[in-house]
Structures are given as structure tokens and as C-alpha cells.
Backbone as a ProteinNet text record, in pm:
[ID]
protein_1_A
[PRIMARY]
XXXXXXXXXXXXXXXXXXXXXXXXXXXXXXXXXXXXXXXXXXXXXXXXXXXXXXXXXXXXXXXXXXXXXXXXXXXXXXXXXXXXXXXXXXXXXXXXXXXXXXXXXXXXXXXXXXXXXXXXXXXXXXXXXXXXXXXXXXXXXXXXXXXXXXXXXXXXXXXXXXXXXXXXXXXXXXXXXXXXXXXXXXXXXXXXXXXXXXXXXXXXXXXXXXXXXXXXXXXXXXXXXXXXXXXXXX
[TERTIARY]
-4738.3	-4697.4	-4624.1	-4627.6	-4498.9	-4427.2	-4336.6	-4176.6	-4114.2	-4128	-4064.9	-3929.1	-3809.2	-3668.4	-3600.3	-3513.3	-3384.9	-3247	-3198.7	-3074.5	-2997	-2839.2	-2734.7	-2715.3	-2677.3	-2673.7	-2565.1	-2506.3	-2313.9	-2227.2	-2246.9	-2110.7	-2232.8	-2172.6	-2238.9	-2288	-2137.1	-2160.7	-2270.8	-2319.9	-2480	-2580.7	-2588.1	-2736.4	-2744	-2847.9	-2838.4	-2863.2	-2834.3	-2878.7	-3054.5	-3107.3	-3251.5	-3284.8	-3231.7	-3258	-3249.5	-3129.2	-3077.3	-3135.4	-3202.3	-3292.8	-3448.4	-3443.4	-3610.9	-3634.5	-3502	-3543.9	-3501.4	-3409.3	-3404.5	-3541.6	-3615.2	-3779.4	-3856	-3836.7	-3958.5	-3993.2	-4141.3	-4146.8	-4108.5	-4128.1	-4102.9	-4076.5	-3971.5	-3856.6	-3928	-3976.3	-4011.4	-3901.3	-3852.5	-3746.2	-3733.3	-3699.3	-3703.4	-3618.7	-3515.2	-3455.1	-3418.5	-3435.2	-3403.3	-3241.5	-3200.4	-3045.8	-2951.2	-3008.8	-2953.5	-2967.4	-3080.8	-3128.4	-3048.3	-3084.4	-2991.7	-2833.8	-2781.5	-2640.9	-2589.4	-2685.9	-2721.2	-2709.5	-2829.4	-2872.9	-2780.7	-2698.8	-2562.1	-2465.5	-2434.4	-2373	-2378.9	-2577.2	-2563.1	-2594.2	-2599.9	-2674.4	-2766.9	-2898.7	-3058.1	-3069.8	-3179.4	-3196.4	-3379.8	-3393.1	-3544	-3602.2	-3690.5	-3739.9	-3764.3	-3677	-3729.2	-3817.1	-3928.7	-4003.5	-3976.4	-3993.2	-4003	-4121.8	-4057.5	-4188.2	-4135.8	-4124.3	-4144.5	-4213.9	-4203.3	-4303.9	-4412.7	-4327.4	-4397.5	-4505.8	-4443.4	-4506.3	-4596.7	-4595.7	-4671.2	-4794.3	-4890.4	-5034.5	-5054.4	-5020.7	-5019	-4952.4	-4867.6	-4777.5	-4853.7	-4860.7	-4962.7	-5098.2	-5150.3	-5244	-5215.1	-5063	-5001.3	-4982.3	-4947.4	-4904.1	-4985.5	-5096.4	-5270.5	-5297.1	-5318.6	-5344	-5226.3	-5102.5	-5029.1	-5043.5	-5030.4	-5106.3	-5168.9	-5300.4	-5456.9	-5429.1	-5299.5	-5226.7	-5168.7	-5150	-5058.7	-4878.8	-4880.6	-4736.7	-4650.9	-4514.7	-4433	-4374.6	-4425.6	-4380.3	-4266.8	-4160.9	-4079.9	-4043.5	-4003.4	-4066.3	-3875.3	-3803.7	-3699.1	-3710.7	-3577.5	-3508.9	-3404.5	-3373.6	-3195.5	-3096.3	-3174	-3078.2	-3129.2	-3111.8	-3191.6	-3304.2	-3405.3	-3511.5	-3627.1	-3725.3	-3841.4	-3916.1	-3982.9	-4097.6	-4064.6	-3908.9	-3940.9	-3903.9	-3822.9	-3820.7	-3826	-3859.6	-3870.4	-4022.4	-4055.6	-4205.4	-4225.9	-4392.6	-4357.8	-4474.5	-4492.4	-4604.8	-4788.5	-4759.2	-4890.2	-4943.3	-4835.1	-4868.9	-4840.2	-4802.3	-4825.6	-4941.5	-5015	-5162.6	-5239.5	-5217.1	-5319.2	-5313.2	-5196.8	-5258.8	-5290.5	-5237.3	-5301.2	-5443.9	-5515.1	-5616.7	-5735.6	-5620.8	-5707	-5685.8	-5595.9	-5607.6	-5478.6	-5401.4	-5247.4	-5170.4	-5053.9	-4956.7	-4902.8	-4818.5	-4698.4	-4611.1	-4468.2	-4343.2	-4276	-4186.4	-4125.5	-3942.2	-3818.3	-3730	-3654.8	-3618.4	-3535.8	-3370.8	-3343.4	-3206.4	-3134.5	-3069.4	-3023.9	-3120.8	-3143.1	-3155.2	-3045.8	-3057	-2966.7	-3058	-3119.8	-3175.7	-3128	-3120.9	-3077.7	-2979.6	-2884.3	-2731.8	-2687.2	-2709.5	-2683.1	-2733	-2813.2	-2897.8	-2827.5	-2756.4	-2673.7	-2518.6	-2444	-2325.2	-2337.1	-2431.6	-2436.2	-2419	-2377.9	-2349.2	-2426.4	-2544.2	-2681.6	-2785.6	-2894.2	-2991.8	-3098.2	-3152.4	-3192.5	-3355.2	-3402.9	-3506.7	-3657.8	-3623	-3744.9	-3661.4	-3742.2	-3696.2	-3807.7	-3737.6	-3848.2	-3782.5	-3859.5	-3791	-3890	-3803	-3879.1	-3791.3	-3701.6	-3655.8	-3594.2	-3621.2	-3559.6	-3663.1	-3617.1	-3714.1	-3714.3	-3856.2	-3879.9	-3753.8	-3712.4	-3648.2	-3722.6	-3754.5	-3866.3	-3994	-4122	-4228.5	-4244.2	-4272.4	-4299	-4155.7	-4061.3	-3926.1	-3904.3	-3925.2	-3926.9	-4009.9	-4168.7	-4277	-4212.3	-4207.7	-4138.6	-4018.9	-3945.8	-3830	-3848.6	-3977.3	-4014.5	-4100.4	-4151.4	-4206.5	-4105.8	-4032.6	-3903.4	-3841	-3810.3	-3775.9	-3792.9	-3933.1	-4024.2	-4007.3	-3933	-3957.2	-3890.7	-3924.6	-3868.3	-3774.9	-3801.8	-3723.9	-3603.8	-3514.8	-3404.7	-3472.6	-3441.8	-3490	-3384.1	-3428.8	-3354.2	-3382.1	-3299.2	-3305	-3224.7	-3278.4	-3193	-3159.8	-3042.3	-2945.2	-2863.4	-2847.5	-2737.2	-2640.9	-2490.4	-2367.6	-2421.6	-2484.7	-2535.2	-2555.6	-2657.4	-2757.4	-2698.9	-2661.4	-2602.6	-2565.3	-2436.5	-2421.3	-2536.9	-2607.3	-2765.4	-2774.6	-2862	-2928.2	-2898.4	-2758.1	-2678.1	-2709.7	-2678.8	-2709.4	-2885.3	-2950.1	-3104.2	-3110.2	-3085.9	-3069	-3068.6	-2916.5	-2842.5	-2920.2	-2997.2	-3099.6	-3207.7	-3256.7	-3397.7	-3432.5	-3306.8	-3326.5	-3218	-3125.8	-3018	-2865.1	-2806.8	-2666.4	-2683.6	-2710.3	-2754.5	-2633.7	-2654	-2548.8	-2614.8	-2507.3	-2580.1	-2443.5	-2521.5	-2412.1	-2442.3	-2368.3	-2349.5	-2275.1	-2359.6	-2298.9	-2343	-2241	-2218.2	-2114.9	-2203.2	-2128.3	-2152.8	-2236.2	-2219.8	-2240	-2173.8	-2150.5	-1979.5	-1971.7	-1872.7	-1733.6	-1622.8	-1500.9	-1466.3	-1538.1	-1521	-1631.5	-1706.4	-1772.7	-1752.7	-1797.9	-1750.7	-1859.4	-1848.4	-1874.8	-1849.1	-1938.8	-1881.5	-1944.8	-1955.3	-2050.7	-1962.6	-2090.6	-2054.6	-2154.1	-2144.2	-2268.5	-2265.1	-2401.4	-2350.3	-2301	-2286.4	-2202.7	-2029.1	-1999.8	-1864.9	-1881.2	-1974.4	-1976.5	-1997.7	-2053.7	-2097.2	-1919.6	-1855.9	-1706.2	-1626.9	-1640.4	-1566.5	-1597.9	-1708.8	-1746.2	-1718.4	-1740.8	-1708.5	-1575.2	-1438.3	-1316.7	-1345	-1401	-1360.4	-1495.5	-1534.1	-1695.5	-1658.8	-1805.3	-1790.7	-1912.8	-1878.1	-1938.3	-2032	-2118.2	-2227.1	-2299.3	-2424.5	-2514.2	-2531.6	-2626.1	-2603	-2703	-2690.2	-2809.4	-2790.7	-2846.5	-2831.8	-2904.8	-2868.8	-2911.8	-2877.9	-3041.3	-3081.2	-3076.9	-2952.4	-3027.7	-3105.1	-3203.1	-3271.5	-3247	-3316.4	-3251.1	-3346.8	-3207.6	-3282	-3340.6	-3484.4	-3515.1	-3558.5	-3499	-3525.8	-3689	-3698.1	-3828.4	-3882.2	-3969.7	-3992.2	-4057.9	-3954.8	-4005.4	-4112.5	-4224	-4316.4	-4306.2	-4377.8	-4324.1	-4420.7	-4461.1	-4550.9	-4565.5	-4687.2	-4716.3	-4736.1	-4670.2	-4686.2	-4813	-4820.7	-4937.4	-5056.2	-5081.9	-5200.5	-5252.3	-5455.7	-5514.8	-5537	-5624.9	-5690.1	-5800.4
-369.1	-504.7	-507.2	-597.4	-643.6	-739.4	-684.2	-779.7	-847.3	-973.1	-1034.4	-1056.2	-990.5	-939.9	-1019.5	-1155.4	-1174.7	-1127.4	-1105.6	-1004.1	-1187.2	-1064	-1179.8	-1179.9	-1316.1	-1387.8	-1348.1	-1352.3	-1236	-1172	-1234.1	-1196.6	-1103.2	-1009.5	-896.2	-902.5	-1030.6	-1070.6	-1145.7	-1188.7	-1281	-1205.3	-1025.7	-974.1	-976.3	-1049.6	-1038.1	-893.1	-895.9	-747.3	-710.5	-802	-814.7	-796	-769.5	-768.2	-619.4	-537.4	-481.3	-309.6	-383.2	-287.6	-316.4	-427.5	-380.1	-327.2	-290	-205	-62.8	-41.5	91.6	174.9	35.7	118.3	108.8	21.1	20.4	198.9	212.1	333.3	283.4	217.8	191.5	59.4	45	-77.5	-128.4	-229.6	-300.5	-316	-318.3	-419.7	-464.6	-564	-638.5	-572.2	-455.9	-397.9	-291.7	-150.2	-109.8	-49.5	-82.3	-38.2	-146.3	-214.8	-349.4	-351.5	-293.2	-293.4	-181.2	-76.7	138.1	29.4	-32.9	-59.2	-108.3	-216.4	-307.2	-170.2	-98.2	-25.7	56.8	136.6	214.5	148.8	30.9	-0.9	-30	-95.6	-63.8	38	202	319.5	325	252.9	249.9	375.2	469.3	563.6	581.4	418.3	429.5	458.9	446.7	552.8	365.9	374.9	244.8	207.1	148	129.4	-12.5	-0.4	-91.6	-229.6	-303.2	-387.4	-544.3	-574.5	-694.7	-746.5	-836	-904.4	-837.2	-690.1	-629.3	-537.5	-462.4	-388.9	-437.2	-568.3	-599.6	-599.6	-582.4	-622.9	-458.2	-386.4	-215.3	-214	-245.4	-247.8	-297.3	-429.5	-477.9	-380.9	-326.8	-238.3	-141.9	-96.3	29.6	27.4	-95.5	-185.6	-162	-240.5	-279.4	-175.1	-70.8	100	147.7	140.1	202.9	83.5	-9.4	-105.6	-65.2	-38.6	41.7	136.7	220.7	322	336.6	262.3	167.7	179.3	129.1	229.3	50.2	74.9	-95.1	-89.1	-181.3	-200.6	-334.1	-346.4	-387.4	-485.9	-610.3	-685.8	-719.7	-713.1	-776.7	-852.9	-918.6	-922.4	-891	-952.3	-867.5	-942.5	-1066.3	-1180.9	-1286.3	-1353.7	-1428.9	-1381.8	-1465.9	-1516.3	-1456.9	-1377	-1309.4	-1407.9	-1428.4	-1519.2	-1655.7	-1676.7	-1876.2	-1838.7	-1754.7	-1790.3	-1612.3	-1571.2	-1436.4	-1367.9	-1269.2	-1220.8	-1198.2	-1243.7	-1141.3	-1207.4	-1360.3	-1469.6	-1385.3	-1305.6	-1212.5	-1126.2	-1069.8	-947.3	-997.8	-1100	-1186.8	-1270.7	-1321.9	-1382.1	-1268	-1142.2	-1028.3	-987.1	-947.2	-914	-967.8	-1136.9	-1215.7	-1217.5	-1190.3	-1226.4	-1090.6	-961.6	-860.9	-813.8	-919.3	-922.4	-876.9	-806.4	-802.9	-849.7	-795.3	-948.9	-945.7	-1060.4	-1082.5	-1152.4	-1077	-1153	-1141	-1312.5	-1332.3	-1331.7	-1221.1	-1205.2	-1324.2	-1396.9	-1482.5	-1448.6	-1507	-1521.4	-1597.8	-1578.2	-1665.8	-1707.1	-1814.8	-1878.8	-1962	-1956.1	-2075.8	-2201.6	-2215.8	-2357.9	-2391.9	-2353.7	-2432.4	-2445.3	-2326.1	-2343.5	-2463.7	-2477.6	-2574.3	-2707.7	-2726.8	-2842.8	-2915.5	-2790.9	-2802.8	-2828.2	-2856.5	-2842	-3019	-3039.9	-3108.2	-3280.3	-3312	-3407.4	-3525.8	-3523.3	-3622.9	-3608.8	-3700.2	-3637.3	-3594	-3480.8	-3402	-3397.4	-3527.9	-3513.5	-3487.6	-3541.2	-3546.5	-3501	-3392.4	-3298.2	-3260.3	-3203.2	-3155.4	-3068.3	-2936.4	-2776.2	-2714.5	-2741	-2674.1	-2552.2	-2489.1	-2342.4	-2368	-2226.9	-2246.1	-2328	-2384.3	-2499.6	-2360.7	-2436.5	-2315.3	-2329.3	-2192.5	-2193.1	-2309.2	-2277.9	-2365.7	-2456.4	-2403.7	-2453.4	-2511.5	-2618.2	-2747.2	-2775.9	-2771.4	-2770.5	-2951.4	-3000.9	-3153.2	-3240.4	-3183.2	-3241.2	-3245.5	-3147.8	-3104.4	-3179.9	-3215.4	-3302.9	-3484.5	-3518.8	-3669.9	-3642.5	-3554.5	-3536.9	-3592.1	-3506.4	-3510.1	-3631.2	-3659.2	-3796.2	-3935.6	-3846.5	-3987.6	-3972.3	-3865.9	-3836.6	-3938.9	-3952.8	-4012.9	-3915.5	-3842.9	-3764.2	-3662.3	-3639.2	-3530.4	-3404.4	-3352.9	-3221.2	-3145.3	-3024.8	-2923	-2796.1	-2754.3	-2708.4	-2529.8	-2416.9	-2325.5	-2322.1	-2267.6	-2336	-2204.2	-2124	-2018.3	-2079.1	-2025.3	-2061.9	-2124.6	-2051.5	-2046.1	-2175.3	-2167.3	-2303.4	-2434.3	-2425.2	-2562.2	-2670.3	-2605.1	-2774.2	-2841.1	-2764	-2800.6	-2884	-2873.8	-2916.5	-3036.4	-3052.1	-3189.3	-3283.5	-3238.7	-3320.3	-3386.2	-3309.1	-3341.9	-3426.1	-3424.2	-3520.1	-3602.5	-3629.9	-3743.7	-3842.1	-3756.2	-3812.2	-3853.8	-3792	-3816.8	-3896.4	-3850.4	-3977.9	-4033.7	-4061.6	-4141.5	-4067.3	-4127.8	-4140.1	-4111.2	-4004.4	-3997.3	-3942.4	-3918.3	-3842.6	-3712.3	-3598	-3505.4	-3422.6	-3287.7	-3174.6	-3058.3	-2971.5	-2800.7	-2770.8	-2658.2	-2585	-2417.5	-2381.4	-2245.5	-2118.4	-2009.4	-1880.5	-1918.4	-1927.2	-1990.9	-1842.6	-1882.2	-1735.2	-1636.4	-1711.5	-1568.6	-1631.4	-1559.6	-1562.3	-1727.9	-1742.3	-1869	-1972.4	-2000.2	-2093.3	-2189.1	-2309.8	-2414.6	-2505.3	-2656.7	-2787.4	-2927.2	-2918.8	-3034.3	-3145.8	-3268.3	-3379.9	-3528	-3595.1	-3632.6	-3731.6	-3815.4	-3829.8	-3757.2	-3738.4	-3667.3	-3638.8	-3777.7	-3776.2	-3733.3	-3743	-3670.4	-3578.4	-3499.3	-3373.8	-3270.5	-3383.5	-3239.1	-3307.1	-3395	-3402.6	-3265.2	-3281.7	-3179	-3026.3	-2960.3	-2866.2	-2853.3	-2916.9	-2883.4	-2829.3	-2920.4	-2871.1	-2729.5	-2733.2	-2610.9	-2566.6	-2494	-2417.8	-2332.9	-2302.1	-2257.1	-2134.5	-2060.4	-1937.6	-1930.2	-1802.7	-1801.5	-1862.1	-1807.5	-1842.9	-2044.9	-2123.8	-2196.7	-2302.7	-2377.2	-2447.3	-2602.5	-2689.9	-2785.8	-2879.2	-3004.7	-3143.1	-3230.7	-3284.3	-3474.5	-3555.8	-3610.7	-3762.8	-3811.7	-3861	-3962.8	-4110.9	-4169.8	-4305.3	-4417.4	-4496.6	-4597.5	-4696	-4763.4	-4849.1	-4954.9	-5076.3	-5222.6	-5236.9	-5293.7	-5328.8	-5452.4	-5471.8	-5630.3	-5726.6	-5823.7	-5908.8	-5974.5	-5985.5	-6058.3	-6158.4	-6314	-6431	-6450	-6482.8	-6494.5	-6642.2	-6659.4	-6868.9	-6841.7	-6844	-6885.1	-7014.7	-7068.3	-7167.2	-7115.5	-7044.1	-6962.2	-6867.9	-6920.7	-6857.9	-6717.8	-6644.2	-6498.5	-6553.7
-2006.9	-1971.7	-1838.4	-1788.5	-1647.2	-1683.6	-1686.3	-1658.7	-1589.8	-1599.8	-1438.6	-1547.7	-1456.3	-1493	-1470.2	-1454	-1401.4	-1400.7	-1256.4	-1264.1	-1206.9	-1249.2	-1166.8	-1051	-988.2	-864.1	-802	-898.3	-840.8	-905.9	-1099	-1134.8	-1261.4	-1243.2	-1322.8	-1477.9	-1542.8	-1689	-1737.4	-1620.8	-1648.4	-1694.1	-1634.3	-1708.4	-1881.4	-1902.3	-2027.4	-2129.2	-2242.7	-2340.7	-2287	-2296.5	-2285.8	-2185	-2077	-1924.5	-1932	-1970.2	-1976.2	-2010.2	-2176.9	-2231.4	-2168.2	-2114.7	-2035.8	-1952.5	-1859.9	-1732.6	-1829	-1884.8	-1891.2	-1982	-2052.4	-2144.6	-2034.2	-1887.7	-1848.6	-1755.7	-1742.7	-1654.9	-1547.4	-1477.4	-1359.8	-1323.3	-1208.2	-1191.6	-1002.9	-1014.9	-838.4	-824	-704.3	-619.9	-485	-534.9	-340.4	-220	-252.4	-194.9	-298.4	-295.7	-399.9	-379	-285.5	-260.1	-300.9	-313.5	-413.3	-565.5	-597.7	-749.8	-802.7	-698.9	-751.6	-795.2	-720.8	-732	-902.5	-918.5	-1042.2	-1125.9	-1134.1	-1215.4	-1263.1	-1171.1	-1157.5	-1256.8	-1243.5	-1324.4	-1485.6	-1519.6	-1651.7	-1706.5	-1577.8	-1694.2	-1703.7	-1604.3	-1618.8	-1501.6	-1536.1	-1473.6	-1440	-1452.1	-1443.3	-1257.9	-1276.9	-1106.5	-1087.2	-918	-885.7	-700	-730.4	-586.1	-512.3	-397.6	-304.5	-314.9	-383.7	-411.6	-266.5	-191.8	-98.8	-25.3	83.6	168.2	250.5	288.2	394	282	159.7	72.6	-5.2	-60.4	-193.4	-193.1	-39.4	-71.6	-156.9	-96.4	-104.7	-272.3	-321.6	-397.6	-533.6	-530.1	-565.5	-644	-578	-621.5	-706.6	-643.2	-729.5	-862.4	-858.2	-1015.9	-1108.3	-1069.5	-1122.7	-1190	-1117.2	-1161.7	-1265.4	-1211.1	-1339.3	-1462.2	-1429	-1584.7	-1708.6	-1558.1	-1632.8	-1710.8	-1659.4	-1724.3	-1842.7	-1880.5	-1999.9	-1975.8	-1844	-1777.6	-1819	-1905.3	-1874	-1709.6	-1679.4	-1542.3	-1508.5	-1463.7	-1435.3	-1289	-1274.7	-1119.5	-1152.6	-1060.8	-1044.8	-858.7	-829.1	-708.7	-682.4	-563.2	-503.5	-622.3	-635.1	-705.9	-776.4	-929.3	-969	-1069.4	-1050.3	-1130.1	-1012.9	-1066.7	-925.3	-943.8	-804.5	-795	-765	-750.6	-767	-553.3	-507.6	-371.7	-287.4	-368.7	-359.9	-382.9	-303.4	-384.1	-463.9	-568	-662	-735.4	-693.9	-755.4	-741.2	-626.9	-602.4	-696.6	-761.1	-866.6	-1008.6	-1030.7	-1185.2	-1139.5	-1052	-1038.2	-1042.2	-1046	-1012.3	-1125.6	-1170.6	-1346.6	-1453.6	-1404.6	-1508.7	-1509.9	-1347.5	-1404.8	-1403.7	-1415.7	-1453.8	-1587.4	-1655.4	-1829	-1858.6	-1806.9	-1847.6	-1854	-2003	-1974.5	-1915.7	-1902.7	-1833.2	-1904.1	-1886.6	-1972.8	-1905	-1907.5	-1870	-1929.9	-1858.5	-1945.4	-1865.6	-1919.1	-1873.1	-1833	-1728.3	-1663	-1621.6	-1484.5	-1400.6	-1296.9	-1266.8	-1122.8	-1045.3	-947.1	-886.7	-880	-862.8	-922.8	-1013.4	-1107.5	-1299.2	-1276.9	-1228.7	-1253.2	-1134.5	-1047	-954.1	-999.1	-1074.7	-1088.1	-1261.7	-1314.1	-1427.1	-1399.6	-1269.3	-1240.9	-1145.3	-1079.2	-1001.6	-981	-1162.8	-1144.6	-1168.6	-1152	-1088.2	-1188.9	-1194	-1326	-1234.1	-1300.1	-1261.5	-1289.7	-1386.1	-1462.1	-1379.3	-1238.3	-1121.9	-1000.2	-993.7	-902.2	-767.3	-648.1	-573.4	-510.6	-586.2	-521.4	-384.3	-263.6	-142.6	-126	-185.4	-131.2	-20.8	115.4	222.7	260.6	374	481.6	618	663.9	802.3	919.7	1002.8	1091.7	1198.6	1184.9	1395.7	1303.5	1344.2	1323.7	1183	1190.2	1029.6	1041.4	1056.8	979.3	988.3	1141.7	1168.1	1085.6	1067.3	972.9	865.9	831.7	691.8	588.7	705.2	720.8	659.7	722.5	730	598.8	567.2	425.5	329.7	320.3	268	214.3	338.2	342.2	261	242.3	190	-0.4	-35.3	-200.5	-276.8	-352.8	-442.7	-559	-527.3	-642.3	-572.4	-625	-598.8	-548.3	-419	-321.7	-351.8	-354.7	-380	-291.9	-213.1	-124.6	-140.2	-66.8	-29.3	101.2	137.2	253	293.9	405.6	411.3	511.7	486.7	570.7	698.2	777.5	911.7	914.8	848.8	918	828.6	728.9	656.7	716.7	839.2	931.6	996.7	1042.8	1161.3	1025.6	896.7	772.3	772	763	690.2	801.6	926.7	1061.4	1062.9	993.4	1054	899.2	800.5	702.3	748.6	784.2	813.4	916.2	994.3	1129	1035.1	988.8	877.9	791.2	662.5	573	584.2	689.4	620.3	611.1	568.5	534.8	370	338	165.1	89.5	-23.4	-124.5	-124.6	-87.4	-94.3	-185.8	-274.9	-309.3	-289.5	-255.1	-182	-318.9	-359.6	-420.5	-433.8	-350.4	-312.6	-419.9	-380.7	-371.4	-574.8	-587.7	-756.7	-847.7	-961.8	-1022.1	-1008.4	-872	-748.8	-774.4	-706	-723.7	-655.3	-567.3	-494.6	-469.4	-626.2	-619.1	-603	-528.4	-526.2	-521.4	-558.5	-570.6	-489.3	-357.9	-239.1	-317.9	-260.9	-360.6	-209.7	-151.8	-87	9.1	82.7	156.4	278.9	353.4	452.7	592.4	610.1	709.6	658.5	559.6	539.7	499.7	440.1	474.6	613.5	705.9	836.1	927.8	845.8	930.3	871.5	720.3	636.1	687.5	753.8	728.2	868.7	997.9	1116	1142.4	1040	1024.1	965.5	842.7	735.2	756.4	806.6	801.6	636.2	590.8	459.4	435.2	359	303.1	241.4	208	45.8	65.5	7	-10.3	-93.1	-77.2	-41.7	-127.6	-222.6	-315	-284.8	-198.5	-176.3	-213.1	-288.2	-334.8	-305.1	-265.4	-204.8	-297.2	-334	-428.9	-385.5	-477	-454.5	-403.8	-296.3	-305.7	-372.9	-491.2	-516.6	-446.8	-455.5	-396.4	-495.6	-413.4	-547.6	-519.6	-659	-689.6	-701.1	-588.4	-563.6	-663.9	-740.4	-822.6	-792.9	-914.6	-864.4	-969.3	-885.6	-955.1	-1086.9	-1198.9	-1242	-1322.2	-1270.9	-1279.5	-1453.1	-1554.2	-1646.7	-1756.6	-1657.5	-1707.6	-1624.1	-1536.2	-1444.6	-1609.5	-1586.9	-1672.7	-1602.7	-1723.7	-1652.8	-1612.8
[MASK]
++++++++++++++++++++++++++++++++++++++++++++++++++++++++++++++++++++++++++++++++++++++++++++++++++++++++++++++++++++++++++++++++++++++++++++++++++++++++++++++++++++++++++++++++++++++++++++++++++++++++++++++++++++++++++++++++++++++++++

């Protein structure tokens, strides 16, 4: 079987039992960095052999998998952080063995999506998850897309670039309600909630840390009554 694993986002008490005992049965552990994963691992006592599974590796990687499968080898898919596959690689080698007949299970964890989208205040029922948005090229297109949703965007966001973000919002769609919620999990998580022009005032004073999960309310728009002639046949 392959395992798509979720590890924690920061605070170590999140891996679950089940996370726990699947890397240490599996033969072999992917990781998106494995000097990130050895660290994890170190700490719960897993001594499984672990490979380089990421962007630059996976077409190659990928294959490696396939074959130890064929093998009857449990194979193991984590990331640095999270849930594999929702913004991380990993969607390549669960489409490849699904459809060369192997399973795939999924151990459930943390994401920052859920947990942000569970803290945030707002309903959450219609959503629109774009991850990071591009540095340069599409990012403007991309933007007026955006713009146009009707539903709550959900965004990944790092320190860096967050003020630029809030600014091209604010240019884009508006003066909206937006919430930052950072460093989640960590000693200094926190919860902004705001529109955003007072947030890119707040943050120019106080620049801010961590990694970075950001949400677009939606804006309501009224719905144009239509008159209806009551005595008008069909």
C-alpha cells in the first residue's frame, strides 16, 4: 500500500498514534526534504530508511515507488509539514498507483487549511482554495479571477510577501474583510481579522512572522428583486 502520512505543522503533539505506527511498519518513508522528516522521525523512534521524494525528484521517484509496490513493499508519502498533496508534491504518485491498481490510504492529520478555516470566524461552507498565488507571471490575471468569486478564497501567504498581497487585494477586490492566521499550531499563533486596508496600516507598523493562511470573505451582493404582475397569465 502507499500512505499519504500527515505530520505536524509545528507543535509535535499533533502527530497522531496512527501516523506514528505507519511510518515506523512502513519499508520505506518519501519526503519532501528528508532533513526535515530524519528530525520528526528522531523524535518518535522511527528508524525507517527515508528517500527524497519532491518537485525536482518525483518523475524518477515516482517510478521507484511503482516498482517497490509491485514488490509488495508499504510505502510511505509524507511532507516537511501538514497533509501531502494539497500544496506540496505528491498528487503524481497517488494518480500513478491508483491507476496501476494500488491502494492508497489516506492517514489523516493536520492541514493548515482546516485548522485556519476552523478558527476563522466566517462560514466556511463555500470555499475557494488557490494555495500560494504565482510570484510574477498570472499573479495579476489571477488576481481579477479572484476577484470575481463568490465564495471565501483561501490563500497561502509567507511573511515576505503578505504586505505586497493585502495591497493588491485591496487594489483588486476592494476594501474586503480579510483574516491572517499565522504561525498556527506554534508558540505564537495568532488571529488578525480585519478589512484590508487596516490591516496593510497594522502590519506596515508591526510587520509579522510564520508562515501564513489567509482568508477572503466573500462579498455579499443584493439580489435584484424582480417585480411579479400577479394577474399576468403563463
Amino acid at each position: 500500500m502507499l500512505y499519504i502520512v500527515a505530520t505536524p505543522i509545528g507543535n509535535l503533539e499533533d502527530m497522531t498514534y496512527r501516523a506514528v505506527r505507519t511510518l515506523k511498519e512502513a519499508d520505506y518513508i518519501f519526503a519532501e526534504d528528508t532533513r526535515v522528516t530524519k528530525k520528526l522521525l528522531k523524535h518518535y523512534e522511527v528508524d525507517t530508511i527515508v528517500y527524497r521524494y519532491d518537485e525536482f525528484t518525483k518523475n524518477h521517484q515516482t517510478e521507484n515507488i511503482l516498482n517497490l509496490l509491485s514488490e509488495g513493499k508499504e510505502i510511505a508519502l509524507v511532507t516537511d509539514a501538514g497533509t501531502p498533496c494539497i500544496s506540496d508534491p505528491g498528487f503524481e504518485v497517488v494518480d500513478a498507483a491508483l491507476n496501476a491498481g494500488f491502494k492508497v490510504v489516506p492517514v489523516a492529520g493536520v492541514s493548515a487549511l482546516t485548522a485556519a478555516a476552523s478558527v476563522a470566524g466566517i462560514s466556511m461552507k463555500r470555499i475557494a482554495f488557490e494555495g500560494f498565488l504565482p510570484k510574477k507571471k498570472g499573479r495579476q490575471t489571477l488576481m481579477k479571477e479572484l476577484a470575481q468569486e463568490e465564495r471565501v478564497v483561501v490563500l497561502y501567504e509567507s511573511p515576505h510577501r503578505i504586505l505586497k498581497t493585502l495591497k493588491e487585494i485591496n487594489e483588486t477586490f476592494g476594501d474586503r474583510y480579510v483574516i491572517i492566521v499565522r504561525e498556527i499550531t506554534k508558540l505564537y499563533e495568532e488571529i488578525i481579522r480585519g478589512k484590508t486596508s487596516e490591516l496593510i496600516e497594522r502590519l506596515e507598523e508591526n510587520p509579522i512572522k510564520g508562515e501564513i493562511v489567509l482568508l477572503i470573505k466573500e462579498e455579499v451582493k443584493e439580489k435584484k428583486r424582480v417585480k411579479v404582475n400577479k394577474y399576468a397569465r403563463d
